[in-house]
Structures are given as C-alpha cells and as structure tokens.
Biopython code that builds the backbone (N, CA, C, O; Angstrom):
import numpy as np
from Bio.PDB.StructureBuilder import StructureBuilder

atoms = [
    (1, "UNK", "N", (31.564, 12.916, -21.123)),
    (1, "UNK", "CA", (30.321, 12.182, -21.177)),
    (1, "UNK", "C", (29.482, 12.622, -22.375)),
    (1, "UNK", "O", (28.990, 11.688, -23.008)),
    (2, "UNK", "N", (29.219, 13.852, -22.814)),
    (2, "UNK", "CA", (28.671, 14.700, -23.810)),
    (2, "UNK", "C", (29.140, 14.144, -25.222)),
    (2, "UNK", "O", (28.356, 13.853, -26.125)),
    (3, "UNK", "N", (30.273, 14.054, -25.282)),
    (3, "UNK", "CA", (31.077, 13.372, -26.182)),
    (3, "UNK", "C", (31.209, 12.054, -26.803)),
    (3, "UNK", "O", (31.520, 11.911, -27.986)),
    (4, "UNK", "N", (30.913, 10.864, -25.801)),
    (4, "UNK", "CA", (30.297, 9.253, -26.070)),
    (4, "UNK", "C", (28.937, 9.184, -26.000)),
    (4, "UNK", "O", (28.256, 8.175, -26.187)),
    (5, "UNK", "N", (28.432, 10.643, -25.634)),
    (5, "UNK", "CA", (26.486, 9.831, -25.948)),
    (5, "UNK", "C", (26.572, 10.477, -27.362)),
    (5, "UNK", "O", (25.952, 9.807, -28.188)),
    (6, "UNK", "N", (27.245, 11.741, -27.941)),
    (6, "UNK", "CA", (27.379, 12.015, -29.062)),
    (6, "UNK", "C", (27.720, 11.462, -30.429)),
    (6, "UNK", "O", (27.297, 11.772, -31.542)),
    (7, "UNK", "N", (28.638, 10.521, -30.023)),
    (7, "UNK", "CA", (29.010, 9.515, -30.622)),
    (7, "UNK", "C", (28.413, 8.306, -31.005)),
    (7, "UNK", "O", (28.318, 7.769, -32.108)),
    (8, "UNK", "N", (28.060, 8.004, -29.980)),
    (8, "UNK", "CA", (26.855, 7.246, -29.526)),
    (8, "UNK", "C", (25.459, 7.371, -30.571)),
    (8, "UNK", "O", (25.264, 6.409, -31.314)),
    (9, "UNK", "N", (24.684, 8.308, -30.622)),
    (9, "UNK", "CA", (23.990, 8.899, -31.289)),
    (9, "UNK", "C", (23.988, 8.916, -33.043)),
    (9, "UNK", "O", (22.949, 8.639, -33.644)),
    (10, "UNK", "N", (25.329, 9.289, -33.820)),
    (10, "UNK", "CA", (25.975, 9.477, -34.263)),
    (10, "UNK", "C", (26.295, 8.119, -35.155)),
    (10, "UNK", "O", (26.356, 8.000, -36.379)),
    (11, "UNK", "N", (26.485, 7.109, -34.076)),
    (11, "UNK", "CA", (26.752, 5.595, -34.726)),
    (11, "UNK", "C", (25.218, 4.832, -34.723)),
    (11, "UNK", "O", (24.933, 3.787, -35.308)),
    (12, "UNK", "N", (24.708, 5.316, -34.242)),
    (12, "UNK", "CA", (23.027, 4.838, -34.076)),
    (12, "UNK", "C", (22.297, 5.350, -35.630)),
    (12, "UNK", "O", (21.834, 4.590, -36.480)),
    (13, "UNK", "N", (22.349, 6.616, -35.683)),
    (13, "UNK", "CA", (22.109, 7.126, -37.091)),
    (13, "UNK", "C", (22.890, 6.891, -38.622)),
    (13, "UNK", "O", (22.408, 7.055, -39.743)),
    (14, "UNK", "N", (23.945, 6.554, -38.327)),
    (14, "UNK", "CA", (24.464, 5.915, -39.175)),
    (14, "UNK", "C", (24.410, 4.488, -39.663)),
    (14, "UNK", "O", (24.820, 4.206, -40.790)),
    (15, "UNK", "N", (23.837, 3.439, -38.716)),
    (15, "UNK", "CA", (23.895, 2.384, -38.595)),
    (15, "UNK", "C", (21.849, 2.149, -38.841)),
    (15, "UNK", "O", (21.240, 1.080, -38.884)),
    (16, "UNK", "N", (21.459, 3.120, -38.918)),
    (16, "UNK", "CA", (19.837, 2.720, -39.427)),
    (16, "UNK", "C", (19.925, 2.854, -41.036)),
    (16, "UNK", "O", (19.425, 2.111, -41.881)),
    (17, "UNK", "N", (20.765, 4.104, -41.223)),
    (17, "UNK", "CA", (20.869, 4.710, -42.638)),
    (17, "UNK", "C", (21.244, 4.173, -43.604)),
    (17, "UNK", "O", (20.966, 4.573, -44.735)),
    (18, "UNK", "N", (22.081, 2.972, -43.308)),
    (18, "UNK", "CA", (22.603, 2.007, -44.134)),
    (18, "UNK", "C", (21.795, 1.324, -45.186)),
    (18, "UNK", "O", (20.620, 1.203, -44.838)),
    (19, "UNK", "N", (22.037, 0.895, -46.234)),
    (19, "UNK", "CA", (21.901, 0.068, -46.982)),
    (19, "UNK", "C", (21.896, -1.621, -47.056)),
    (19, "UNK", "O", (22.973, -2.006, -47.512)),
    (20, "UNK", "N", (21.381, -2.245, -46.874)),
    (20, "UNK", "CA", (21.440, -3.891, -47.020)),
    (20, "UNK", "C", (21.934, -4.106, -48.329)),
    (20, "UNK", "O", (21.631, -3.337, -49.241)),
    (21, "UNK", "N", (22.781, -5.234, -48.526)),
    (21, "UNK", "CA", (23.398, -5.693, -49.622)),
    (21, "UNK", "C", (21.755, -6.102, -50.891)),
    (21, "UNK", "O", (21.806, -6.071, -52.120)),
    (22, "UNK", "N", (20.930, -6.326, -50.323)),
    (22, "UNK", "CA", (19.972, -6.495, -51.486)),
    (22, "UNK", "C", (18.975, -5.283, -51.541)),
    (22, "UNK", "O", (17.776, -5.313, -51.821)),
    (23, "UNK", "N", (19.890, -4.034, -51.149)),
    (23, "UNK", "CA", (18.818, -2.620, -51.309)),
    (23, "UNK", "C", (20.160, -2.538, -53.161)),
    (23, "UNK", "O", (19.861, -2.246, -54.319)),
    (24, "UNK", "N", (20.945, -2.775, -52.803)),
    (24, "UNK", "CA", (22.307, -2.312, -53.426)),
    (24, "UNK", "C", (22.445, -2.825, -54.410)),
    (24, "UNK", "O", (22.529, -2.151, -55.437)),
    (25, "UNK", "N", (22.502, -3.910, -54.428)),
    (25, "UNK", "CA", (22.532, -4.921, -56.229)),
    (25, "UNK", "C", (21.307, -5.446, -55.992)),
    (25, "UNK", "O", (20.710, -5.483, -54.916)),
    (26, "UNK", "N", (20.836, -5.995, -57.431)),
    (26, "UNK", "CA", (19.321, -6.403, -57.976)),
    (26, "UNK", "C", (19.126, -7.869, -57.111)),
    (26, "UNK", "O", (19.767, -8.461, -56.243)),
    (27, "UNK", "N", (18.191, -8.037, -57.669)),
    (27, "UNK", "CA", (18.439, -9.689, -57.159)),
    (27, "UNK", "C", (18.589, -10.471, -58.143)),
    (27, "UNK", "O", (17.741, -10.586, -59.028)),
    (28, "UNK", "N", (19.602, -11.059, -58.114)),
    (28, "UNK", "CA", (20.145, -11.637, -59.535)),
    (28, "UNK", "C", (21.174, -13.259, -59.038)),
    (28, "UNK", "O", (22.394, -13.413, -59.096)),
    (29, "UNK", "N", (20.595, -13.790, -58.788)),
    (29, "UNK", "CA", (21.018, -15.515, -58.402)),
    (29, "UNK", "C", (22.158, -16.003, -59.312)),
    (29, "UNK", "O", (22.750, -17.044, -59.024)),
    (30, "UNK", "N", (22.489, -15.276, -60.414)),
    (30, "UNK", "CA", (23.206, -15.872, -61.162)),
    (30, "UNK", "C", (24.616, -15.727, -60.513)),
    (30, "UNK", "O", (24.917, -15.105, -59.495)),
    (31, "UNK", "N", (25.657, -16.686, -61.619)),
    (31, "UNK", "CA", (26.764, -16.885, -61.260)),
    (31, "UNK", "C", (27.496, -15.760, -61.379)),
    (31, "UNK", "O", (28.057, -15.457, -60.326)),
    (32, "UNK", "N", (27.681, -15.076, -62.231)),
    (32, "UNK", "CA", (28.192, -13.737, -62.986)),
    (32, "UNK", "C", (27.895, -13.213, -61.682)),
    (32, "UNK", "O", (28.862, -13.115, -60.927)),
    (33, "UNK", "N", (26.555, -12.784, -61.164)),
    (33, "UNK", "CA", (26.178, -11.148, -60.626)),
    (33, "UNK", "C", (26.785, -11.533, -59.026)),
    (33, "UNK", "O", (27.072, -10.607, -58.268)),
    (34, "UNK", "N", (26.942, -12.909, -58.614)),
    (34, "UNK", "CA", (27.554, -13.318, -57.305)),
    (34, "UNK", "C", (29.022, -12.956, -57.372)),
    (34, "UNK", "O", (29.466, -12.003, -56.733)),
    (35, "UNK", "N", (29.774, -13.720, -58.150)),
    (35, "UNK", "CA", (31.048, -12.675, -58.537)),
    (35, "UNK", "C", (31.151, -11.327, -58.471)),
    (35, "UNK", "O", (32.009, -10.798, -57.763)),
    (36, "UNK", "N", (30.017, -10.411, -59.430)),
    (36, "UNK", "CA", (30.149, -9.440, -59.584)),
    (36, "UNK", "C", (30.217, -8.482, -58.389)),
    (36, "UNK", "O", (30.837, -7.424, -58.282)),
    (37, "UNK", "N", (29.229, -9.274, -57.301)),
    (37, "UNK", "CA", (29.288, -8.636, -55.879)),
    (37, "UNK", "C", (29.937, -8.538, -55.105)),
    (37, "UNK", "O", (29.654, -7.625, -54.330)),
    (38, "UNK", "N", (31.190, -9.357, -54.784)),
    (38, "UNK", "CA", (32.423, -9.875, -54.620)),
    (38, "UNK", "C", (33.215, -9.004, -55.201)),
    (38, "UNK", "O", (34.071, -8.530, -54.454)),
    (39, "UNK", "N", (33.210, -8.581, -56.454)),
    (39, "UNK", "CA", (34.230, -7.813, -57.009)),
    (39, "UNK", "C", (33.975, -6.387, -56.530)),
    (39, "UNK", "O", (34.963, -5.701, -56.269)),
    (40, "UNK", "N", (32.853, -5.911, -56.398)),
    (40, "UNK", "CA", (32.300, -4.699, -56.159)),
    (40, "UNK", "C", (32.603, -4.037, -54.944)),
    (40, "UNK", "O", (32.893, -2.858, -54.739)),
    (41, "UNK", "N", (32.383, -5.821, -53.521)),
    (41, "UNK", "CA", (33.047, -5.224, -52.080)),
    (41, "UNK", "C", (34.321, -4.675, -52.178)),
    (41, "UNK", "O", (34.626, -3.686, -51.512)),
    (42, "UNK", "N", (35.372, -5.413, -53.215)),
    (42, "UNK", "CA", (36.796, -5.445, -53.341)),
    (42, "UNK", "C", (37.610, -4.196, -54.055)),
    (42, "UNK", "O", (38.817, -3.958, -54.076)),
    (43, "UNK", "N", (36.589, -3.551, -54.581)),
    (43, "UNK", "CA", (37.152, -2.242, -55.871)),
    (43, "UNK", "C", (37.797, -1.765, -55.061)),
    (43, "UNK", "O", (37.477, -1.869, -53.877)),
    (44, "UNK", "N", (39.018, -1.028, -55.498)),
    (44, "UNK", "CA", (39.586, -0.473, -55.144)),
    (44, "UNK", "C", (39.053, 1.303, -54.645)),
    (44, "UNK", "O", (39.183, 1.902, -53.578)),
    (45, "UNK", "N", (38.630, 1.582, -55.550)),
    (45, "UNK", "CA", (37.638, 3.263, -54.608)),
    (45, "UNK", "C", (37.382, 2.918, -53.906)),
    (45, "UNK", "O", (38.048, 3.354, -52.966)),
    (46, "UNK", "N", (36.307, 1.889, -53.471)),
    (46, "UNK", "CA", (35.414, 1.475, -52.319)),
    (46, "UNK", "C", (36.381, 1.397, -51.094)),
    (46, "UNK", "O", (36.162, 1.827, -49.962)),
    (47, "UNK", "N", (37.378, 0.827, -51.506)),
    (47, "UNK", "CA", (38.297, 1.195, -50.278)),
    (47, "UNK", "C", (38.126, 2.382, -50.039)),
    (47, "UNK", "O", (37.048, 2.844, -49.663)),
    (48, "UNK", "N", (39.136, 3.024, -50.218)),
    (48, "UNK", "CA", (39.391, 4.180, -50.272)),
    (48, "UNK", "C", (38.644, 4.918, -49.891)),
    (48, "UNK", "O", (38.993, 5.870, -49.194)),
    (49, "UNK", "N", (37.224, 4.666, -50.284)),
    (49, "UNK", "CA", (36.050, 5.737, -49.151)),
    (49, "UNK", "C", (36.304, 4.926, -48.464)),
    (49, "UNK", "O", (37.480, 5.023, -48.111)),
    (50, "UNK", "N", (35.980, 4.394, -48.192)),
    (50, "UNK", "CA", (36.004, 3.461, -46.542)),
    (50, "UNK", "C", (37.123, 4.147, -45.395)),
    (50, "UNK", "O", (36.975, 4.433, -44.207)),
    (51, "UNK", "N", (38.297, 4.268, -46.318)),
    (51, "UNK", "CA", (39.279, 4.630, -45.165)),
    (51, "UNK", "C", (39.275, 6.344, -45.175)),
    (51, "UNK", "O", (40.026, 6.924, -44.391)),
    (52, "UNK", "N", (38.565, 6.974, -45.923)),
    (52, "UNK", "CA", (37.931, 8.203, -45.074)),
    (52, "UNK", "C", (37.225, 8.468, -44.564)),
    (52, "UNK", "O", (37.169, 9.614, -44.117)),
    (53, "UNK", "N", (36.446, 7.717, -44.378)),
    (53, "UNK", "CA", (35.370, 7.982, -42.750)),
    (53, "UNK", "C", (36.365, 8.834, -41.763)),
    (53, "UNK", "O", (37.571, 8.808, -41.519)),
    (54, "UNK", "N", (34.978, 9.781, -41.219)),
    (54, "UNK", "CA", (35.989, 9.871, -39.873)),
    (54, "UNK", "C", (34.368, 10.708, -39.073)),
    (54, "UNK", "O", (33.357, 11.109, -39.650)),
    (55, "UNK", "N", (34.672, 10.716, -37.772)),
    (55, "UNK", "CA", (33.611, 11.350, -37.305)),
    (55, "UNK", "C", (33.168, 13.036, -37.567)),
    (55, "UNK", "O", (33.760, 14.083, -37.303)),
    (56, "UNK", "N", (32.056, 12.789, -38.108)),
    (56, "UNK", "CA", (31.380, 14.727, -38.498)),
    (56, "UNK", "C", (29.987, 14.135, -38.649)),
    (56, "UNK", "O", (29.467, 13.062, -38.344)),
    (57, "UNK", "N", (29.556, 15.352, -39.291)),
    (57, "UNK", "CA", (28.152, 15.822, -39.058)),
    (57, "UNK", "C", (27.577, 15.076, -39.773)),
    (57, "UNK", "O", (27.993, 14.988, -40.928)),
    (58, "UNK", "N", (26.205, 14.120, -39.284)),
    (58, "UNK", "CA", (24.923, 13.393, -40.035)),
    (58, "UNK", "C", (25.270, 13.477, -41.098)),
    (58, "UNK", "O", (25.712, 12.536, -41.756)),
    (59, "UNK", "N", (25.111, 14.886, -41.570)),
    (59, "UNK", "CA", (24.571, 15.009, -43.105)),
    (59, "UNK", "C", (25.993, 14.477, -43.614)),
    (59, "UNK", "O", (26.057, 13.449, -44.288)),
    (60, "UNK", "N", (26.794, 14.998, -43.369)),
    (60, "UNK", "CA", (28.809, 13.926, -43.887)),
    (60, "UNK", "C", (28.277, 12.917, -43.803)),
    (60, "UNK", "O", (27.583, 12.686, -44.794)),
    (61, "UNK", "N", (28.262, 12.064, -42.964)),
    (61, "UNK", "CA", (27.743, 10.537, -43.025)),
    (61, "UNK", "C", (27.250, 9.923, -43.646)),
    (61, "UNK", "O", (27.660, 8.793, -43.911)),
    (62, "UNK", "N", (25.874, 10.574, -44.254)),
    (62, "UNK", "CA", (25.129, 10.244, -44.814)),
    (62, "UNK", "C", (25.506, 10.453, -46.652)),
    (62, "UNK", "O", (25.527, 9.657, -47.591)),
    (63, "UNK", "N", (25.657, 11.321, -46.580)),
    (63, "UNK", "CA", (27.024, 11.961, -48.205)),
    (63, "UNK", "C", (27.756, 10.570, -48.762)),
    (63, "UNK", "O", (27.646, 9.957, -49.824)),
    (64, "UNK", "N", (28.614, 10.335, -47.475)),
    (64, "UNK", "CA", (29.704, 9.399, -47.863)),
    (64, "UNK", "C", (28.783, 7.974, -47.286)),
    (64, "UNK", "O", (29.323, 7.133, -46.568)),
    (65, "UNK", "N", (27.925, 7.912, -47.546)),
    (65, "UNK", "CA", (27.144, 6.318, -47.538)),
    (65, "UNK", "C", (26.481, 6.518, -48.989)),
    (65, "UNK", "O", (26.174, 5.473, -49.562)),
    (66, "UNK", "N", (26.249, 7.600, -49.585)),
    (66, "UNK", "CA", (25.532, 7.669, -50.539)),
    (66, "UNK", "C", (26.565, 7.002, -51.541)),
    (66, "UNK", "O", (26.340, 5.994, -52.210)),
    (67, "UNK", "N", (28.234, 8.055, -51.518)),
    (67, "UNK", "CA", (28.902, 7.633, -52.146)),
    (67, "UNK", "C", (29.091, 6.207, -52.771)),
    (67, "UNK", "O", (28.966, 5.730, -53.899)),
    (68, "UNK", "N", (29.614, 5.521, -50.958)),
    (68, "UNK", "CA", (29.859, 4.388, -50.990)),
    (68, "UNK", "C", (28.645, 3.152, -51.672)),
    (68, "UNK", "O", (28.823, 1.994, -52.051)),
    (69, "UNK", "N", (27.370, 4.031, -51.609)),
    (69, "UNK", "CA", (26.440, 2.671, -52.331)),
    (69, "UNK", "C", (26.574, 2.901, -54.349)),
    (69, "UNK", "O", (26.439, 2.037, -55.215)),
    (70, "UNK", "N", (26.856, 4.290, -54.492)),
    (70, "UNK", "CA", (27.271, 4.178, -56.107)),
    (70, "UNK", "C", (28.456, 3.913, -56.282)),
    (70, "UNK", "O", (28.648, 3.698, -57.479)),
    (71, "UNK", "N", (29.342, 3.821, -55.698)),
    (71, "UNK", "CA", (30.252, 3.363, -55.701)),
    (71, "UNK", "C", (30.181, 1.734, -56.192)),
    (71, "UNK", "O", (30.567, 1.394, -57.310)),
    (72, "UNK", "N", (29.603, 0.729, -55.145)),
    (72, "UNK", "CA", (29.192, -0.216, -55.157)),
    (72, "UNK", "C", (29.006, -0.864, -56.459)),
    (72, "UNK", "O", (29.623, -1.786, -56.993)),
    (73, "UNK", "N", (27.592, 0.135, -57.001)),
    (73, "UNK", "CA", (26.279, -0.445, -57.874)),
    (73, "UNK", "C", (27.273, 0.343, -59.247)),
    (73, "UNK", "O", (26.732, 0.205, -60.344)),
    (74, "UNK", "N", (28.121, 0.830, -59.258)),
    (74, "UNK", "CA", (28.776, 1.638, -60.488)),
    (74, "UNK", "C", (30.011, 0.249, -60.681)),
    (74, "UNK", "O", (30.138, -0.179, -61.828)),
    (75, "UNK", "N", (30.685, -0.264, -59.803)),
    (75, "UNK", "CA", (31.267, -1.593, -60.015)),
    (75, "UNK", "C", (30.646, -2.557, -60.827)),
    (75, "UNK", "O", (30.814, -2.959, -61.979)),
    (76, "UNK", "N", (29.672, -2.886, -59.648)),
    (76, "UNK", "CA", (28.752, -3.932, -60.264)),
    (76, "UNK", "C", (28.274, -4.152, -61.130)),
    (76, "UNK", "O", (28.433, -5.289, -61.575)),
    (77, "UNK", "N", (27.470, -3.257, -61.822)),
    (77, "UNK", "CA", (26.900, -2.917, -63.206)),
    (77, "UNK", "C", (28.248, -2.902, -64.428)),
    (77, "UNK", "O", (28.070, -3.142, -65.622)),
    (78, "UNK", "N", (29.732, -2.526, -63.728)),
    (78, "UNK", "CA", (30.758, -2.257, -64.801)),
    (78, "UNK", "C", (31.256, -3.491, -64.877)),
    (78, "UNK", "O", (31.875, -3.734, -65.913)),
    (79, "UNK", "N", (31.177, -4.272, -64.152)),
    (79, "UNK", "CA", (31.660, -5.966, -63.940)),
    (79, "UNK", "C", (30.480, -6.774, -64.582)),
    (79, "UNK", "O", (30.905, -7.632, -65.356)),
    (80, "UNK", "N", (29.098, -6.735, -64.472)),
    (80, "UNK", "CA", (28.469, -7.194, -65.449)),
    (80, "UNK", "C", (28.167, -7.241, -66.918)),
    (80, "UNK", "O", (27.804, -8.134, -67.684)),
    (81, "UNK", "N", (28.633, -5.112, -67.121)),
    (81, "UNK", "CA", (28.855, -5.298, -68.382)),
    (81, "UNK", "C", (30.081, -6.238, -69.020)),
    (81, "UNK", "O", (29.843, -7.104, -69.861)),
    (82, "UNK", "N", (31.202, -6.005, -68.598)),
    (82, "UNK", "CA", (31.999, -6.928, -68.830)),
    (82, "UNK", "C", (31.991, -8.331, -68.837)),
    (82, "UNK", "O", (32.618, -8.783, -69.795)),
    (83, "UNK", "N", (31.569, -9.049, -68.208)),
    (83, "UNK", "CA", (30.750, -10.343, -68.328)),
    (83, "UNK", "C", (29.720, -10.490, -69.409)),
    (83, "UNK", "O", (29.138, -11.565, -69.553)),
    (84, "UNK", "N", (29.477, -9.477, -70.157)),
    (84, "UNK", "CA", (28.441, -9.636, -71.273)),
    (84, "UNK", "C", (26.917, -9.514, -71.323)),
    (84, "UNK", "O", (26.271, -9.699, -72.355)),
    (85, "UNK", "N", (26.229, -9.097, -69.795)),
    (85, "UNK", "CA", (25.251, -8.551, -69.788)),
    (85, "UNK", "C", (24.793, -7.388, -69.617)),
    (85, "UNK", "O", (25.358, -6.542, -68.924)),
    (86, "UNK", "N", (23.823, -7.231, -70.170)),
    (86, "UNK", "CA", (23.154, -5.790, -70.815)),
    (86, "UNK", "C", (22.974, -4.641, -69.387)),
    (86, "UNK", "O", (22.456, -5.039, -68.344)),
    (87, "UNK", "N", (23.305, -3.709, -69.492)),
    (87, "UNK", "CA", (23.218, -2.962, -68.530)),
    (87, "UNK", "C", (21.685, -2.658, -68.311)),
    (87, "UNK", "O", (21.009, -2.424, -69.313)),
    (88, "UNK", "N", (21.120, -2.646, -67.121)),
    (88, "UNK", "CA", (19.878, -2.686, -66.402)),
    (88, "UNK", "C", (19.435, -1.138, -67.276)),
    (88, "UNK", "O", (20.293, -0.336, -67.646)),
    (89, "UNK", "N", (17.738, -0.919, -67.526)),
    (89, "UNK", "CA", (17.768, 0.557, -67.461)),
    (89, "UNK", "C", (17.436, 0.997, -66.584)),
    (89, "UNK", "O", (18.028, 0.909, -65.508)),
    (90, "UNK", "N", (15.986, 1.837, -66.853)),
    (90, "UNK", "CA", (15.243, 2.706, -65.720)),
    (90, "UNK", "C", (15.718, 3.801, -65.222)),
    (90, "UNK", "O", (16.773, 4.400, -65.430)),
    (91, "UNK", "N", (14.718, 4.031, -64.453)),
    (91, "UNK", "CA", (15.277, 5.496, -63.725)),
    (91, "UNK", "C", (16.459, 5.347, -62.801)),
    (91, "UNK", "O", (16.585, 4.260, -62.238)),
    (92, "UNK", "N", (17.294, 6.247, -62.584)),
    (92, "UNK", "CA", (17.917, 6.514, -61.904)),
    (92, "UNK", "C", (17.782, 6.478, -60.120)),
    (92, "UNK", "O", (17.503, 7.614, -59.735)),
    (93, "UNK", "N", (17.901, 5.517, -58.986)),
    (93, "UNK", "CA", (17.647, 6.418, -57.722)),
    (93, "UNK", "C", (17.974, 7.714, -57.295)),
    (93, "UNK", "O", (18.861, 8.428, -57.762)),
    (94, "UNK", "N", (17.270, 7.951, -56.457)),
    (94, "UNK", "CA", (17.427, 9.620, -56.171)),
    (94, "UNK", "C", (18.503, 9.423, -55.111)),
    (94, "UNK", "O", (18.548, 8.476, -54.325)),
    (95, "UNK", "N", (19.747, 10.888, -55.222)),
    (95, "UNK", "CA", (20.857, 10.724, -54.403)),
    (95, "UNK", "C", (20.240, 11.923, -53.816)),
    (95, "UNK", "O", (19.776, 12.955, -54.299)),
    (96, "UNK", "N", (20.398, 11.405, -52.465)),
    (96, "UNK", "CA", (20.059, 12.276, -51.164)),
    (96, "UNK", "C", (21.540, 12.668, -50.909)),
    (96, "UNK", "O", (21.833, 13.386, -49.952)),
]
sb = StructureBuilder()
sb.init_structure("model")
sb.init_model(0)
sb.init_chain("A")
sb.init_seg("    ")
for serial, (resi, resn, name, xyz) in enumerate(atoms, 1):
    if name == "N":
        sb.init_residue(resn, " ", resi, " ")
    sb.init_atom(name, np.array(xyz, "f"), 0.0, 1.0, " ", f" {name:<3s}", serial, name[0])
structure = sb.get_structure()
C-alpha cells in the first residue's frame, strides 16, 4: 500500500512539473516552426530519454524533464536554423 500511494505521489509531482508545448517552443505560427515541432517530438535523443525513465527520486525526475525540454528546444532551434532562420537570442533559461 506504502508503495502505490508512493507512486502515486511521485506521478502527481511529476505531472505538475511538466512543461506545456508552448512553455517549450516560442510562439511562432509559421510553417517552418510547425514542422520544426514535429521534428523536435521525433529526434532521435528525445527518444532515448524517454525510454530511460524509470521510477526514483523527485529530484531524478525532475533532472530528466529538464533534459528532455533542452533536448526539445536544442532540436528545434537546430531545425530552424536549418530552414534559414536566425537563431532566437537572449538570455538563457535557468536549468533547475
């Protein structure tokens, strides 16, 4: 019982911590950056974290969500440059 409310818990905190697809790429309507988002779900790393999940501690969880959103936005931005637009500047987000 200790064990599924743990879990429980566990998928609750993980599932607030998340990212929305428009925390993740800009907002960008164009044709290019809709592709580009598409290509970004599909990268091949992004797999690959994906299929190491496994259950551990918050702070793991939270690590490998961080990953998985530069992961993402490091596609995206590399698929736009390639498409011929200028890479975004600014600051950097902060990796927790």
């Amino acid at each position: 019982m200790k064990i599924a409310a743990a879990f429980l818990v566990v998928m609750a905190v993980a599932g607030c911590a998340s990212q929305s697809r428009q925390e993740i790429f800009p907002p960008d309507t164009s044709a290019d950056a809709a592709a580009c988002r598409e290509e970004a779900q599909r990268d091949p790393a992004l797999r690959d974290l994906r299929h190491s999940i496994f259950i551990g501690p918050p702070a793991q969880d939270q690590a490998l969500d961080n990953q998985i959103v530069a992961t993402q936005r490091r596609a995206y931005f590399d698929c736009m440059a390639l498409r011929g637009h200028a890479r975004q500047g600014g600051v950097e987000p902060v990796r927790r």
